[in-house]
C-alpha positions in Angstrom: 9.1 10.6 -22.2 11.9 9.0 -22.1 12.8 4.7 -21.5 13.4 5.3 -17.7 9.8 7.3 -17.6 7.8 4.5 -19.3 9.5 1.9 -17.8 8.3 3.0 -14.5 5.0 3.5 -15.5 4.9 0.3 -16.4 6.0 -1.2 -12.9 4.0 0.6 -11.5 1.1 -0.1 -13.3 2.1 -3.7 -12.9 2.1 -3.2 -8.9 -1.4 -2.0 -9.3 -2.9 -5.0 -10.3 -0.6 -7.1 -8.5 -2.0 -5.2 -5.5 -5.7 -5.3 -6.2 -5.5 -9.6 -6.8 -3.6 -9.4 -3.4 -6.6 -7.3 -1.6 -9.0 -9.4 -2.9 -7.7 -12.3 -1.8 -6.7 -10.6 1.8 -11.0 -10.1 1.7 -11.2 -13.9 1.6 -8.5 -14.8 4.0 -9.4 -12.1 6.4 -12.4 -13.1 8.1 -11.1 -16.2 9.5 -8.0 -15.7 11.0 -6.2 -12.8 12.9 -3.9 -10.1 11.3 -1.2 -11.5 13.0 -1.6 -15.0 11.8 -2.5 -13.8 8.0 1.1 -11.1 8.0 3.0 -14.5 9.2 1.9 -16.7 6.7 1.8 -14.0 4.2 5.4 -13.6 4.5 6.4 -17.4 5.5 5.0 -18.4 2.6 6.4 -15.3 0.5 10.1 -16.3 0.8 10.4 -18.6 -2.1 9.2 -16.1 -4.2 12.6 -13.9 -2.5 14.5 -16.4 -3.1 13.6 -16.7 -6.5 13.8 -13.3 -7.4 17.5 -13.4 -5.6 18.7 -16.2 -7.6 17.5 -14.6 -10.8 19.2 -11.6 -10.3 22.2 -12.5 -9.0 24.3 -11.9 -5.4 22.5 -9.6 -2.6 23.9 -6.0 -2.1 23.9 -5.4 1.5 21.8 -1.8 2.8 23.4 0.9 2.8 20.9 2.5 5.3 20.1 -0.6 7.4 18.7 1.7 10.4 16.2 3.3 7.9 16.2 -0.4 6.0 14.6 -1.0 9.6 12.3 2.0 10.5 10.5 1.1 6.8 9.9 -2.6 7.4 8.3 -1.9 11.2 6.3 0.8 9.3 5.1 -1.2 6.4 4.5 -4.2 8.8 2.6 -1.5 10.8 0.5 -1.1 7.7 -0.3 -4.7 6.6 -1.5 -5.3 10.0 -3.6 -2.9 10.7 -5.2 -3.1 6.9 -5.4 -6.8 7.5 -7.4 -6.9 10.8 -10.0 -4.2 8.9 -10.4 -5.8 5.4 -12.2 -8.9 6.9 -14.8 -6.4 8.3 -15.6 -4.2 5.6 -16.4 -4.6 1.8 -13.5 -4.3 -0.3 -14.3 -1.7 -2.2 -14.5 0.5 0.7 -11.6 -0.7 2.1 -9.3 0.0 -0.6 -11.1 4.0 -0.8 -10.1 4.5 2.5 -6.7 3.0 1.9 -6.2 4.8 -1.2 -5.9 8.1 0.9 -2.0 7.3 1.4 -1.4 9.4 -1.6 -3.1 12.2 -0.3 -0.7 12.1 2.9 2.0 11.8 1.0 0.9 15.2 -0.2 0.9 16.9 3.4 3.9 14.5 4.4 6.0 15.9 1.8 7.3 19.0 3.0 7.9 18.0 7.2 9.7 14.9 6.2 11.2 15.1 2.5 11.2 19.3 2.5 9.0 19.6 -0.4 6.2 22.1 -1.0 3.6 20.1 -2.4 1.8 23.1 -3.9 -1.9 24.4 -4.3 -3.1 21.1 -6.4 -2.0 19.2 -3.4 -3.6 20.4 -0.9 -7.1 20.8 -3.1 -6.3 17.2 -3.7 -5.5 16.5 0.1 -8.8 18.2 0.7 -10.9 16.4 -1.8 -9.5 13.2 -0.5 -10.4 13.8 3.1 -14.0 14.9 1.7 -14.1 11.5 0.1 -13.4 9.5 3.0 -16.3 11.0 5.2 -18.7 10.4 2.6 -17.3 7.0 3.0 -18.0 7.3 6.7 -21.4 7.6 6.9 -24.2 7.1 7.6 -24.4 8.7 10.7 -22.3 11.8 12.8 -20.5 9.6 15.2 -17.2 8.0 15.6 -16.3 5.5 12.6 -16.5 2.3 13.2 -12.5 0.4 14.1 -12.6 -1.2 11.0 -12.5 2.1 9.2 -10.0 3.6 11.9 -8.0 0.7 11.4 -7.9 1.5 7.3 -7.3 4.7 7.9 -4.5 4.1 10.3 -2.7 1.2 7.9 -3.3 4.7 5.2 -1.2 6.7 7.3 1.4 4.0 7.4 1.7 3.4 4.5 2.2 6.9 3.7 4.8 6.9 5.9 6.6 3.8 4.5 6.2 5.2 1.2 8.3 8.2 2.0 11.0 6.3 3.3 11.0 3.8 0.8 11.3 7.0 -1.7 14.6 8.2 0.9 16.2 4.4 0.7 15.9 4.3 -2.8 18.4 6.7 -3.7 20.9 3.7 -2.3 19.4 0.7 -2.1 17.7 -1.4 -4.8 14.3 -2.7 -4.3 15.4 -6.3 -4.1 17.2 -5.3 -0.9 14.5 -3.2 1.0 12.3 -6.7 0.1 14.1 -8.8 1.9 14.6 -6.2 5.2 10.4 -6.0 5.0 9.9 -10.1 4.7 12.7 -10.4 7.7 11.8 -8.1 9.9 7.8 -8.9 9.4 8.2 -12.4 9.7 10.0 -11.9 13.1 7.3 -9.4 14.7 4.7 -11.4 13.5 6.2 -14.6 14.8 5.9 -13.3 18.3 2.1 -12.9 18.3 1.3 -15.8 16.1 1.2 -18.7 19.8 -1.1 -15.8 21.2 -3.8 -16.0 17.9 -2.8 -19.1 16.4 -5.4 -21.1 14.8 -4.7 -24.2 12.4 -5.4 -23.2 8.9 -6.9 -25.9 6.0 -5.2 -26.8 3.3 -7.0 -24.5 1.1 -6.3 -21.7 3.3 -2.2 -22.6 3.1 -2.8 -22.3 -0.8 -4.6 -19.1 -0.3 -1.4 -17.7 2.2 1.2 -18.8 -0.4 -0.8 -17.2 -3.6 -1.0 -14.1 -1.3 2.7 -14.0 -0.5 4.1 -14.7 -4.4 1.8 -11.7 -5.8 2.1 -9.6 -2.5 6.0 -10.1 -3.1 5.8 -9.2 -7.2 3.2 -6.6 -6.4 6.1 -4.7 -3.5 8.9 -5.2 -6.2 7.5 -3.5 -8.8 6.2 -0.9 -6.5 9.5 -0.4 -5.2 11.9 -0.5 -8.8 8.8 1.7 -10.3 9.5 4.5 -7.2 13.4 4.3 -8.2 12.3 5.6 -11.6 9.8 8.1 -11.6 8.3 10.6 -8.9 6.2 8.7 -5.6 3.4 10.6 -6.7 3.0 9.3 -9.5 3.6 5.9 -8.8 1.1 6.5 -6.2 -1.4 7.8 -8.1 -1.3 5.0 -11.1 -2.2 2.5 -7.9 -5.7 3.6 -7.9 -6.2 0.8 -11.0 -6.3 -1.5 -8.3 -9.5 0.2 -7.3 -11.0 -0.7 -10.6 -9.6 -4.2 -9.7 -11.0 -4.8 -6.7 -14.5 -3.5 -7.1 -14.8 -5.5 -10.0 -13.7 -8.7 -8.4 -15.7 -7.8 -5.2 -18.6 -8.0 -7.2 -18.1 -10.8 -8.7 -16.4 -13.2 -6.0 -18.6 -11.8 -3.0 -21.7 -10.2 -4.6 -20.2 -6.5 -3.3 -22.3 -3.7 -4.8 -20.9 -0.3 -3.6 -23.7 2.0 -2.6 -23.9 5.6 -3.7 -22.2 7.6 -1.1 -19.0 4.9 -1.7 -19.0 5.9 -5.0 -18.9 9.2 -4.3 -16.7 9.4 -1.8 -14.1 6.6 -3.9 -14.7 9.4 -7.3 -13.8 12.1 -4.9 -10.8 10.4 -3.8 -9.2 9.6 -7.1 -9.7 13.1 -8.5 -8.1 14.1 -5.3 -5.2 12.0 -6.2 -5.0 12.9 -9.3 -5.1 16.7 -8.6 -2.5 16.5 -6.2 -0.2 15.3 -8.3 -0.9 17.8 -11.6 1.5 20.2 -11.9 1.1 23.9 -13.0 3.7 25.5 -14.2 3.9 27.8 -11.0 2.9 25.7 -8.9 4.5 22.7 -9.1 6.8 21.3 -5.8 9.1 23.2 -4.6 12.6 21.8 -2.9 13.6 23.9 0.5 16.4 21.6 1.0 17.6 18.1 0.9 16.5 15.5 3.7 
């Protein structure tokens, strides 16, 4: 393994616990105001932490790629909205299962949009996942609820972000794709915030800004870790945040996932993990270069 290997293990481990304080947080913040009004503030109250992280390093680089700088920031903001309008309605246990299927998309995403084969452990693993998610589903044969469609959308998102975060990469830093997601966020959310706005207290502003320093560490880890070592993996080493949030859901809100979530979570993770194991025949397989 060599420094550049373990180094982004360790970012991305890093962004896995940044990210599972951030959803439990989201969980407490969700409830009482709308998406919109939660992204804004999220982001408002995020920039010092850019600015910070700018001064510490040291002059901006401009993108490279500032069309596809712009397709990633509406997708990611796609994501945090839709994922913050359902984590106020659901445990957050189950919320982050049904999250956790990005990786699994990124399997099946992989060869339309980066011309990759992911090969057969990942599409068992893209099968398991999808088995894990309508154990999660349940308990009865109808339509899920829109807080699960609205996980599962923010999933597919994300997924989507991910792979063009993985395309950027290759010529911008993660500082730089930062600053186009916090921009271009904070304007689209700024538009809806007079239709949804309502005054938040004093504790709440203290919840926005701790949500927008460890959201921002959490997205520049996850971003400097993808520069580094395969997506898959850094997608995979996210499910810690799993561990995190089920046991902070338990003990900030009294959250006890039932059975089937467990189930379904288990069945997700060893998706994940599958879909990422390579065999020696089988591992991915480039047609050509995007």
């Amino acid at each position: 393994m060599t420094p550049v290997h373990r180094a982004g293990i360790a970012l991305a481990l890093g962004a896995a616990m940044a990210g599972g304080a951030t959803l439990l947080l989201l969980k407490w913040l969700g409830g009482s105001h709308a998406a919109p009004e939660v992204v804004f503030f999220r982001f408002l109250l995020g920039l010092p932490m850019v600015a910070l992280l700018i001064r510490l390093r040291g002059p901006l680089v401009p993108s490279r790629v500032p069309k596809q700088q712009l397709v990633r920031a509406i997708l990611g903001f796609a994501a945090m909205l839709a994922g913050f309008a359902a984590i106020g309605h659901m445990t957050a246990a189950t919320y982050t299962a049904v999250v956790f299927t990005s990786p699994l998309l990124l399997a099946a995403l992989s060869w339309p949009l980066l011309a990759e084969q992911p090969g057969r452990n990942g599409w068992l693993g893209v099968g398991a996942g999808f088995c894990g998610i309508v154990l999660i589903a349940r308990p009865d044969l109808g339509l899920p609820s829109w807080p699960f469609l609205l996980a599962a959308a923010s999933a597919v998102f994300e997924a989507l972000c991910t792979v063009q975060a993985r395309v950027i990469g290759r010529s911008d830093d993660g500082l730089t794709t930062l600053l186009w997601f916090t921009l271009v966020s904070l304007g689209l959310s700024a538009l809806v915030l007079p239709l949804v706005w309502q005054k938040p207290t004093a504790l709440e502003l203290a919840g926005y800004l701790a949500v927008g320093t460890i959201a921002n560490l959490a997205q520049i880890l996850f971003l400097e870790a993808l520069r580094r070592i395969p997506a898959f993996l850094v997608a995979t080493l996210q499910y810690l945040s799993f561990v995190v949030v089920v046991l902070g859901g338990s003990l900030l809100f009294g959250e006890t996932p039932g059975g089937a979530d467990v189930a379904g979570a288990v069945l997700i993770i060893a998706g994940g993990l599958l879909a990422i194991r390579r065999q020696p025949d089988d591992g991915p397989r480039p047609v050509s270069h995007p």
